[in-house]
Each structure stands twice: as C-alpha cells, then as structure tokens.
C-alpha angles and dihedrals in degrees: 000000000000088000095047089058092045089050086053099048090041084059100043097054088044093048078049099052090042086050091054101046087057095040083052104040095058092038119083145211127225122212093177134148110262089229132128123239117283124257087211131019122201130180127198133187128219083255084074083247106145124186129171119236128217145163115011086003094055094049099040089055092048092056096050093054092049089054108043103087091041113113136152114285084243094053102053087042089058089053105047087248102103085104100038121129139190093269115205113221115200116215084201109235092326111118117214134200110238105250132252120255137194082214141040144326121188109199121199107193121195126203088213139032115294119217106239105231133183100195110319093336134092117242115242114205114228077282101062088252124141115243128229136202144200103182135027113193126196128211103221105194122166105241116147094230148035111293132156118281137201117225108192114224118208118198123237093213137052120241073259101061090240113123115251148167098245120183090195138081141200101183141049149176133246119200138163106245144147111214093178095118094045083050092058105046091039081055092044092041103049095212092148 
C-alpha cells in the first residue's frame, strides 16, 4: 500500500513538472523597453546618412525592435534572464555625445515629453524628479545572439526646464536584445 502511494505521488510531481516545462516553453518573456510608439522614426547609418521611415517600414522596424528581447520563459530561465528588465544608467550631469558606429541607429522622435519608464514604473532622477524624454535611440549591431544594448535617452529639457532640442544625452538604456534580425532587413532594404 505504502509503495503504491509513493509510486502516485512519484508520478504526479513528475506529470507536474512535465505540465510546467511545456506551459513555460511556449510562453514568453518581454524585455522590452516600457516606451509608446514614435511619432517619427528615423534611421541612420554609420555613413551619417538619415532618412525617415514611414508606412510598411515603419511598421516592419517597429516590429523588429518589439520583438527583439522577446524569448521562451525556459529559456530565460535557463539563462538566468527570466527576470531580467530594461535597466536605466545615469552619466550624472555629464552630457555625452551619442557615439559613432560602423553600423545602425534607429531613432524614435516624439513631438511631446515621454515618461521615462523602467517596466511599468516611472524613473525618478537623484531628486526624486521624473524624468522626461524627447528621443530614444537604438544601437542596431549585427551580432547573431542576445547581448546587452544601449539605447541612448535624450532629454526633452534643458538643465534649465526650458524645451529644447538637445543632441546630447545623459542617460541610456541597457537591455538584453538581440537586433539580428533589424540588422538584416535594415542591410536588404537599404533604407540608410
């Protein structure tokens, strides 16, 4: 008697473990930046060359960039990611140009402030300030895997309040991501 209850609850916690490692392998995680689609989208090549994308481009980019941070909940649990957020990194006051690249940006403009936003919270500053926004610029290189990516912030107001077109930025994101894919159809379609 004692064995044949053993042998059930032997096969229920293995049926439940089966159960979960399909639940989890066909159910994915996000990484995603917490950010609203841009009014304009821009995308420059390491050549300087900037063009403004609209219509199936648009759409077709924007998909990409939602997407690339997106992986099976097994997977990210596998490789210690299944917690993993967009983190924001703060240059202090310093203002930095945003580097050169042999490679993409991908620029989303806004025509108002954007919320800064880390998940499904709003950033505070060191003064307890929110923090808004008028660019987001993502770095498109052509690795082959997920890797960490900077996505540059541009502030919407000068240390001053005023608003203001600023080239600079202070802040950025870093995100797991894997922009292969972006990479590729930026490189087919010859949009830079």
């Amino acid at each position: 008697m004692q064995k044949r209850i053993w042998a059930i609850v032997s096969l229920s916690i293995i049926g439940i473990l089966i159960i979960a490692t399909i639940i989890m392998a066909n159910v994915d995680v996000n990484y995603k930046i917490n950010c609203a689609n841009p009014d304009i989208m821009w995308v420059q090549h390491a050549s300087g060359n900037q063009v403004r994308v609209e219509g199936d481009e648009y759409d077709e980019i924007l998909n990409y960039i939602n997407n690339a941070s997106k992986e099976s909940s097994l997977t990210a649990l596998f490789g210690g990611r299944i917690n993993d957020t967009a983190t924001v990194t703060s240059n202090g006051s310093t203002a930095t140009s945003i580097p050169s690249t042999t490679n993409y940006y991908v620029i989303f403009e806004y025509n108002n402030p954007q919320k800064l936003m880390v998940g499904n919270d709003s950033y505070k500053d060191g003064d307890g300030n929110e923090y808004y926004y008028r660019e987001l610029v993502f770095t498109v290189n052509p690795s082959e895997e997920s890797g960490q990516v900077r996505v540059y912030i541009k502030p919407f107001y000068n240390s001053n309040g005023d608003a203001e077109i600023i080239e600079t930025y202070t802040r950025y994101y870093t995100v797991t991501a894997d922009f292969s894919g972006l990479y590729n159809y930026l490189q087919d379609s010859n949009i830079a």
